[in-house]
PAKOLRO-469693 format. One line per 4 residues: number of its first residue (from 1); for each residue x, y, z of N, C-alpha, C, O. Coordinates in pm, 1 decimal. Each point is the difference from the previous one (the first is absolute). Example, Ala and Ser with C-alpha at 12.3 -4.5 7.8 and 13.67 -1.06 7.14 Angstrom:
BEGIN
1> 1319.0,-569.0,780.0,-89.0,119.0,0.0,90.0,120.0,0.0,103.6,-1.9,66.5; -138.6,106.9,-138.5,82.0,119.0,6.0,-77.0,109.0,73.0,50.9,110.8,16.9
//
This chain:
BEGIN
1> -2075.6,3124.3,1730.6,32.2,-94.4,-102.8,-128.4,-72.5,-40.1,-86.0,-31.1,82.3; 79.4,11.2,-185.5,-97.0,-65.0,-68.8,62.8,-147.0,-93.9,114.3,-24.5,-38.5; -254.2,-61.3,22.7,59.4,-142.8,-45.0,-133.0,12.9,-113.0,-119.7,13.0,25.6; 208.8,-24.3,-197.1,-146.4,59.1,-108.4,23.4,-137.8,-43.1,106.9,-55.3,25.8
5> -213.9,-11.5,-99.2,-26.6,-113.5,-64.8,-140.5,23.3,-64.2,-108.0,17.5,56.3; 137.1,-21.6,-182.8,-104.6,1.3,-147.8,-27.0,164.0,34.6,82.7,91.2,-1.3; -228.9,-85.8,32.8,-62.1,146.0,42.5,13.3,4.6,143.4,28.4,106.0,55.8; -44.0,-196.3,-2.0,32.3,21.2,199.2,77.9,43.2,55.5,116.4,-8.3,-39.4
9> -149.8,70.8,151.7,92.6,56.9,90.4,16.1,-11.3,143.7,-98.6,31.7,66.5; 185.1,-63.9,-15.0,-3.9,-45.4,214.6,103.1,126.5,-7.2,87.1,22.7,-84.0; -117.9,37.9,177.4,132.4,109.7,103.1,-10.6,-145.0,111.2,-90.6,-71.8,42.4; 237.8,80.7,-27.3,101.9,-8.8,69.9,-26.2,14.6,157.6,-86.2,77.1,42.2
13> 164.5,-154.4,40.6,13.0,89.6,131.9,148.7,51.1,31.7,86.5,-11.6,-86.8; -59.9,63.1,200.5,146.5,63.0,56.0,15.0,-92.8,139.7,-24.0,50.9,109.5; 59.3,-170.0,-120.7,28.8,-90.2,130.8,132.2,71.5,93.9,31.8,-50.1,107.8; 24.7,147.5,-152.4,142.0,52.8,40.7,-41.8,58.9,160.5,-86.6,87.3,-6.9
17> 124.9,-114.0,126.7,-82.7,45.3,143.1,-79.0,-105.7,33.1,-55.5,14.0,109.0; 26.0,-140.8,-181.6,-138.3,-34.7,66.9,97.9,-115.6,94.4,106.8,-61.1,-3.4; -216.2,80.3,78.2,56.7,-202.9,92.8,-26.4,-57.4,-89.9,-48.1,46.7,-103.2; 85.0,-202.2,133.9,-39.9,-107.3,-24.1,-120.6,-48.1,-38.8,-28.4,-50.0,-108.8
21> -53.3,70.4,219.7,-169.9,-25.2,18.3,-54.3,61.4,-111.4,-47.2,-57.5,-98.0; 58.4,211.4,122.3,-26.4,79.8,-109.1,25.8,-20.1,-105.2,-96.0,-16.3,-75.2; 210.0,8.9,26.7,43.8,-57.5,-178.8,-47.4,-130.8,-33.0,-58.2,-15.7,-107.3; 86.4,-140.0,234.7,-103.6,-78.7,-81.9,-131.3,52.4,-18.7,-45.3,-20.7,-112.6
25> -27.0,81.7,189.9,-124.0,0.1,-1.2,-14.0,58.6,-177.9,-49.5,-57.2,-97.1; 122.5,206.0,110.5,2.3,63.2,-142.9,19.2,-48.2,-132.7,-60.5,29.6,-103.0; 178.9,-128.9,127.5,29.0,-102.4,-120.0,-119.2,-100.7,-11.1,-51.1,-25.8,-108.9; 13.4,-24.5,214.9,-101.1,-121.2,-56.5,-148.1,81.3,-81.6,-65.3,-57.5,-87.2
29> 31.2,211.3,142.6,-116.1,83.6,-70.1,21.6,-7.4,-140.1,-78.2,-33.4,-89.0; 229.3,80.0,81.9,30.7,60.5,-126.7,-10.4,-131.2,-130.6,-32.6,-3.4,-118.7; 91.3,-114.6,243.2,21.1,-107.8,-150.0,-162.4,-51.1,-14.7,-44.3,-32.1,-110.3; -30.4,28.7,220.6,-176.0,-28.4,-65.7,0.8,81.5,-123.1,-9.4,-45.6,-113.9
33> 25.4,208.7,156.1,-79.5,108.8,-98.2,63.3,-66.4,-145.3,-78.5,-14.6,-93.8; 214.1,-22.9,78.5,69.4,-6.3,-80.9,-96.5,-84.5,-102.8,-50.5,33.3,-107.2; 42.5,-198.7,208.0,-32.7,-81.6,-60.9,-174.0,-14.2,-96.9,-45.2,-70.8,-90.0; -12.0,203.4,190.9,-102.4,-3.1,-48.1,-13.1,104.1,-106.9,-100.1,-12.2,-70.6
37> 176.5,107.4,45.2,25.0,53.3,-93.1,81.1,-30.8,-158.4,-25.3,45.0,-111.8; 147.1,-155.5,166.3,22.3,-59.1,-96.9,-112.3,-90.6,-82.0,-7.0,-8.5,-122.6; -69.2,-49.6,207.9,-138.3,-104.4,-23.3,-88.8,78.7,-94.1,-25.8,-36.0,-114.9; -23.9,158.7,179.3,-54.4,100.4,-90.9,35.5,18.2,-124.0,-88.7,-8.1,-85.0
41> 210.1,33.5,48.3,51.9,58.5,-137.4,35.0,-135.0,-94.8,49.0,6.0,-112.7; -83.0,-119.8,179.4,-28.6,-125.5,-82.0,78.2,-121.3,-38.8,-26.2,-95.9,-72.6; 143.2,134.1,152.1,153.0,-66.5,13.7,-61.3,-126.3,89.3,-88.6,-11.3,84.6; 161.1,-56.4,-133.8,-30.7,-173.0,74.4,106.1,54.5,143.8,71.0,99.3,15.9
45> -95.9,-191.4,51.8,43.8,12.4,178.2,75.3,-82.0,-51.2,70.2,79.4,-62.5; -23.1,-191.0,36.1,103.4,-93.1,-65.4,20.8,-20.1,-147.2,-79.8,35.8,-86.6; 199.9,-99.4,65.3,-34.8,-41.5,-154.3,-33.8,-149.3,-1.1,47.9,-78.1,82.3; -130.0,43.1,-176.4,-68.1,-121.8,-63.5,104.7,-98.8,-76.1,-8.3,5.0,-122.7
49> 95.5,-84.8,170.8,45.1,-100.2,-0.4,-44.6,-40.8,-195.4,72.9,-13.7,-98.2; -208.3,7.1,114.2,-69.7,-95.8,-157.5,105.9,85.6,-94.5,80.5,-56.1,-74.3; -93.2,217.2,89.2,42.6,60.3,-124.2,126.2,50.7,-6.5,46.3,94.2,-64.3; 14.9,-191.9,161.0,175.4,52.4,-71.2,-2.0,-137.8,-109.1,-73.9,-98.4,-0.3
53> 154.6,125.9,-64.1,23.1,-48.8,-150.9,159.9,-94.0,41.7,106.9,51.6,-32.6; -108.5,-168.0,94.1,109.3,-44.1,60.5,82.9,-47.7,-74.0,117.3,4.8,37.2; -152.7,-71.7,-177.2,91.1,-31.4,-90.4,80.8,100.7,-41.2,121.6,1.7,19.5; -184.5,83.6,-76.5,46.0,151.5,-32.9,102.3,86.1,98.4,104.1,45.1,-47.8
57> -128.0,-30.6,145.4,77.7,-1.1,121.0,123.8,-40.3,59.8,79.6,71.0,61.4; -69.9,-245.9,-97.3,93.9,-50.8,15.6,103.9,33.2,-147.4,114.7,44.1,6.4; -168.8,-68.8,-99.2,66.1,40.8,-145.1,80.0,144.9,-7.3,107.8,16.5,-56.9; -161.2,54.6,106.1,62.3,173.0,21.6,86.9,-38.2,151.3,108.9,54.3,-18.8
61> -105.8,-96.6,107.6,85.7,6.5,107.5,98.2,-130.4,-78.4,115.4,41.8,9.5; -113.1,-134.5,-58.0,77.3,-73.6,-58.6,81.8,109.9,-123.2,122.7,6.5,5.8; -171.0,47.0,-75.5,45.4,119.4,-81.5,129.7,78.7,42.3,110.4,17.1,-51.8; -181.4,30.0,187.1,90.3,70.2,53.0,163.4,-38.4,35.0,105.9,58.9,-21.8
65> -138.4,-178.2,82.2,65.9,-100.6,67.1,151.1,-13.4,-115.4,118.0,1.7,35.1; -170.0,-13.9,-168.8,51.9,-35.3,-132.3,101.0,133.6,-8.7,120.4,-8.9,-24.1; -186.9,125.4,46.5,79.3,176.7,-18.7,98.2,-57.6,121.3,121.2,-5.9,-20.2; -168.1,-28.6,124.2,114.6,13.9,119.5,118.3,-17.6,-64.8,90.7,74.9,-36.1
69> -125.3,-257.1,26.4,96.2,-93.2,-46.3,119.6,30.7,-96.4,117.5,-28.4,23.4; -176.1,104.3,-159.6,75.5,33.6,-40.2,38.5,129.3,11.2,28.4,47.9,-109.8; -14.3,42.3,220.1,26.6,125.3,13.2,130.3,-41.6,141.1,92.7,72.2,36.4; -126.6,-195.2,11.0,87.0,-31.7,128.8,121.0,-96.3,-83.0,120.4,24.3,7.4
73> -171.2,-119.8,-74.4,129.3,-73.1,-33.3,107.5,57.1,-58.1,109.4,-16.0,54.2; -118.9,86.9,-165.4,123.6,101.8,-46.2,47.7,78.3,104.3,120.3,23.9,10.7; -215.0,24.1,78.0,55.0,81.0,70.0,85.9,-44.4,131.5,58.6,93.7,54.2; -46.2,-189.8,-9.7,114.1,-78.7,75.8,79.9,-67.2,-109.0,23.8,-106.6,56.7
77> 23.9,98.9,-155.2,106.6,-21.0,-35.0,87.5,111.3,25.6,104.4,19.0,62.4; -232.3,87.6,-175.3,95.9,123.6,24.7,46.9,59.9,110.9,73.9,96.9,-17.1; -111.9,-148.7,182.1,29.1,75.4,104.3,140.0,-55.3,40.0,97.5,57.3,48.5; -123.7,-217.6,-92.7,126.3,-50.1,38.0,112.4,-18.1,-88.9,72.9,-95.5,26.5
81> -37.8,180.8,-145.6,67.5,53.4,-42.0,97.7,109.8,-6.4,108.3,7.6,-58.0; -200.8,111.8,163.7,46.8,139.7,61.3,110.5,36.2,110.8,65.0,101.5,25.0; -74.6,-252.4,39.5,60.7,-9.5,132.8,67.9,-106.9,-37.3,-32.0,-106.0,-53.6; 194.7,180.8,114.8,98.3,-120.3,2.0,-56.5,-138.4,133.4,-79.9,1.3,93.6
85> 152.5,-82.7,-140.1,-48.6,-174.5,75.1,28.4,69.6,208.4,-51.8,-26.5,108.5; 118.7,83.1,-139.1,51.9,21.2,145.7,-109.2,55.5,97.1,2.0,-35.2,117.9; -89.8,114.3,-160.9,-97.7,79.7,67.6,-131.5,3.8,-110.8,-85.5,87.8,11.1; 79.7,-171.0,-97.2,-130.2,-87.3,-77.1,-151.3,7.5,102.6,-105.6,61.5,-14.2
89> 145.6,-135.7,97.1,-150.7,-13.2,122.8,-32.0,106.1,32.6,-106.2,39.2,-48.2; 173.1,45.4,133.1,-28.5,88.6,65.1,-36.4,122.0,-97.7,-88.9,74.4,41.5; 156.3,-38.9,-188.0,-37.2,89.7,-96.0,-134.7,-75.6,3.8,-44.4,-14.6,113.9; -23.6,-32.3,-205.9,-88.8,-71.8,-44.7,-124.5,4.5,135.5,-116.8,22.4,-31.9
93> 145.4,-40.7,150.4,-114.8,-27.7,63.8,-31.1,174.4,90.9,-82.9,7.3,90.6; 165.2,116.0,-137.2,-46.3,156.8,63.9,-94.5,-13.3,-127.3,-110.6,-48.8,23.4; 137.2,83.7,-149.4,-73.0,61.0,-55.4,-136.3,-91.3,-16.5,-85.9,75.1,-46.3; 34.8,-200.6,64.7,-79.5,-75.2,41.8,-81.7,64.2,127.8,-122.3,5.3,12.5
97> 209.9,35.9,67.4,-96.6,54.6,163.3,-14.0,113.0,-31.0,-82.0,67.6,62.1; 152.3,-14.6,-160.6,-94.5,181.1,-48.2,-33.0,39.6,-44.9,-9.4,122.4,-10.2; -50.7,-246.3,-75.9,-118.8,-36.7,-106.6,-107.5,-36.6,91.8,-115.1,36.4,-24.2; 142.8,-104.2,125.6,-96.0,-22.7,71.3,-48.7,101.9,71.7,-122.5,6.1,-9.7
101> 183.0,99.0,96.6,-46.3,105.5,38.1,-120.6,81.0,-106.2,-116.2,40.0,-6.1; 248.9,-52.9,-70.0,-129.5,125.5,-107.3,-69.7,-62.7,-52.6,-69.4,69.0,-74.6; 33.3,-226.3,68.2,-133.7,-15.2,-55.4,-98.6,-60.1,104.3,-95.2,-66.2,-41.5; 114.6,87.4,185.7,-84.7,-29.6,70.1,0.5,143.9,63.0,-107.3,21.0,56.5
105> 192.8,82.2,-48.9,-109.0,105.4,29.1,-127.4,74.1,-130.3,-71.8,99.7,6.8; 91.8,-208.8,-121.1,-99.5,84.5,-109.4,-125.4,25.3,38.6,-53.7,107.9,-24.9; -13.6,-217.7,98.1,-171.1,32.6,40.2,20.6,139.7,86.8,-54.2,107.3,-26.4; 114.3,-124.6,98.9,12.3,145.0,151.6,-14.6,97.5,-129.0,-101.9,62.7,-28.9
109> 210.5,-62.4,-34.6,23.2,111.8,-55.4,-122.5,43.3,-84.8,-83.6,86.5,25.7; 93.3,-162.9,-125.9,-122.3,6.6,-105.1,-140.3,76.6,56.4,-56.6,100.3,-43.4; 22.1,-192.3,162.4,-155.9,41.5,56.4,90.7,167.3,92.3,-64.7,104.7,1.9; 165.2,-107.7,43.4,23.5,140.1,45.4,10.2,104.2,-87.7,12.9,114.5,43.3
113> -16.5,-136.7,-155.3,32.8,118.7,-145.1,-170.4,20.2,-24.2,-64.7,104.3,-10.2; 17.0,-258.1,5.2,-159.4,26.4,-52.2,-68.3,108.9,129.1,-87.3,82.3,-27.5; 136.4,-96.9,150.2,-96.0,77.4,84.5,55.6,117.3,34.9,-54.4,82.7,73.2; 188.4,-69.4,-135.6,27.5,165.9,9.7,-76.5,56.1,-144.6,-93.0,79.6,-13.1
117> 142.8,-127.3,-51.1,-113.1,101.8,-150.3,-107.4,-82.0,-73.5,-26.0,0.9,-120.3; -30.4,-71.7,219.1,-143.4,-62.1,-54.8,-15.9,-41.4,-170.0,-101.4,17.7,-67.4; 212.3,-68.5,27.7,21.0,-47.2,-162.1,44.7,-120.3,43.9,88.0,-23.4,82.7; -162.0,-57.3,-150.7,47.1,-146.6,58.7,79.0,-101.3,-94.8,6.1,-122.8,5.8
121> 69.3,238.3,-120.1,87.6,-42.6,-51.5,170.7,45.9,87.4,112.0,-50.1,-9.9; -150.8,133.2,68.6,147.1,63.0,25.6,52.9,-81.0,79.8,100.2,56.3,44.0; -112.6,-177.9,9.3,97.2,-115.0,54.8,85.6,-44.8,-105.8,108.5,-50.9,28.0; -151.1,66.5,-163.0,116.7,-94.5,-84.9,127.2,106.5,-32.2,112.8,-29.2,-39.5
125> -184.3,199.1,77.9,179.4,63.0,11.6,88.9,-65.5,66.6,105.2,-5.7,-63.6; -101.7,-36.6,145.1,105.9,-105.7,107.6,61.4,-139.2,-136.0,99.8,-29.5,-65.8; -216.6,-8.0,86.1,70.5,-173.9,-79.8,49.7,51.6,-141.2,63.4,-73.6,-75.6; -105.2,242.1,35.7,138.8,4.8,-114.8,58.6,105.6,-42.2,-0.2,51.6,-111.8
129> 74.9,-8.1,254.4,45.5,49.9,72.7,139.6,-85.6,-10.8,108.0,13.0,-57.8; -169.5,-106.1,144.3,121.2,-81.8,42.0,46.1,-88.9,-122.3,113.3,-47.6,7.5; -176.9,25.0,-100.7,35.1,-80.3,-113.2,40.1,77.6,-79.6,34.9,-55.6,-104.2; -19.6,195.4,105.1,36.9,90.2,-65.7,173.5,25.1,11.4,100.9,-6.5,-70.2
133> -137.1,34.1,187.8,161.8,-53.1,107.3,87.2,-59.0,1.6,116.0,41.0,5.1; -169.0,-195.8,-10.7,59.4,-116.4,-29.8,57.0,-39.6,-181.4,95.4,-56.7,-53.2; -193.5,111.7,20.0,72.0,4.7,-218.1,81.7,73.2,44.5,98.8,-68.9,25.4; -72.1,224.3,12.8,93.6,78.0,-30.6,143.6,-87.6,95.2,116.7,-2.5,-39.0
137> -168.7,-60.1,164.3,176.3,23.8,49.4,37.4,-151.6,-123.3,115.0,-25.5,-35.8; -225.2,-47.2,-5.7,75.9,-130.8,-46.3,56.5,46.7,-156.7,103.1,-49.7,-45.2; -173.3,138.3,-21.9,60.3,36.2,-101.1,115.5,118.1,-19.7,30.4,53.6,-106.5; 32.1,-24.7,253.1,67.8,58.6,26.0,146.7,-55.5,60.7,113.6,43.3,-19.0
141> -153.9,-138.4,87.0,115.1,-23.2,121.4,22.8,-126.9,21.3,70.9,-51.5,86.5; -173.3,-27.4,-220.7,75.3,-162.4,-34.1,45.1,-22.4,-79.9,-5.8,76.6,-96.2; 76.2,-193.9,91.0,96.2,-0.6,-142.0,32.7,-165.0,-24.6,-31.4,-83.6,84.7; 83.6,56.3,-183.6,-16.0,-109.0,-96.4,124.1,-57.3,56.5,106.1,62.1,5.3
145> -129.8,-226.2,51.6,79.1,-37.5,25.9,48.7,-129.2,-104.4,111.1,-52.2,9.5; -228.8,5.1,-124.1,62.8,-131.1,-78.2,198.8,20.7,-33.5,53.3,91.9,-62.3; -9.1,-169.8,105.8,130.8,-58.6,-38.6,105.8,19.9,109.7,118.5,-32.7,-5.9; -191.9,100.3,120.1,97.6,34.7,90.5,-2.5,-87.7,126.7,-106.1,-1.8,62.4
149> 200.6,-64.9,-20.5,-34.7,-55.4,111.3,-34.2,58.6,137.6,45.7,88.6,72.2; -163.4,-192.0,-67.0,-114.6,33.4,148.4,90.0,81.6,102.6,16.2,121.3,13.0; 37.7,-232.0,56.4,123.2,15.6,85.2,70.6,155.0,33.4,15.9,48.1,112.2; 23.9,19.4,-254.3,49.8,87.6,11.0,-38.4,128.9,-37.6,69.4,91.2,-44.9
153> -180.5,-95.1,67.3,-94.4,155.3,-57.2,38.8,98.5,117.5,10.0,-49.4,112.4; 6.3,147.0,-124.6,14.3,114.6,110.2,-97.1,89.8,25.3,16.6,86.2,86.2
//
């Protein structure tokens, strides 16, 4: 295995068999060579604090914040519309924990797609994938409840 950055190149080691002793020893070689190779090809060892652009920064993560907002508020009305009052909580808080699954295994996944076929776009097959998924069952298998009472949806 090899680790490429700009024109550079480090091979890898195979720690798989080694002791302990042995693999730190191997890991601490490898991360010098690394560092001095990254140093070489001209990459800062840290980033420089002066040149992040913090106003700018906060304005785009505030941005974002704004998409949530309005992508979450409609969307709990509408959840608590789907489910009669009787089992309301418990509907409402699965599909919450399996939203959470699938969007906290996205990094695993993502960086596991990038290092099976070395395209370091092919993590976003997953995130729309699943959003692909999610339009079809909702434009499939939900339905319009204005005028009907909560209570008695089946």
């Amino acid at each position: 295995m090899r680790i490429e950055f700009g024109e550079a190149s480090l091979a890898s080691f195979d720690g798989t068999g080694l002791d302990k002793a042995t693999l730190g020893a191997r890991t601490a070689e490898f991360g010098k060579a690394l560092s001095s190779a990254v140093a070489a090809a001209g990459y800062p060892a840290e980033a420089d604090p002066a040149k992040t652009n913090l106003p700018a920064l906060i304005a785009l993560l505030s941005l974002l914040n704004v998409f949530v907002a309005l992508a979450s508020a409609p969307l709990a009305a509408w959840m608590i519309e789907l489910f009669p009052t009787r089992i309301r909580t418990t509907a409402l808080s699965v599909p919450y924990a399996v939203g959470g699954w699938f969007g906290g295994f996205l990094p695993a996944i993502a960086f596991s797609a990038f290092t099976a076929t070395g395209n370091i776009y092919a993590g976003l097959w997953y995130a729309l994938t699943v959003l692909a998924v999610a339009f079809l069952v909702a434009a499939l298998c939900l339905h319009e409840t204005r005028g009907r009472a909560l209570d008695a949806i089946a």
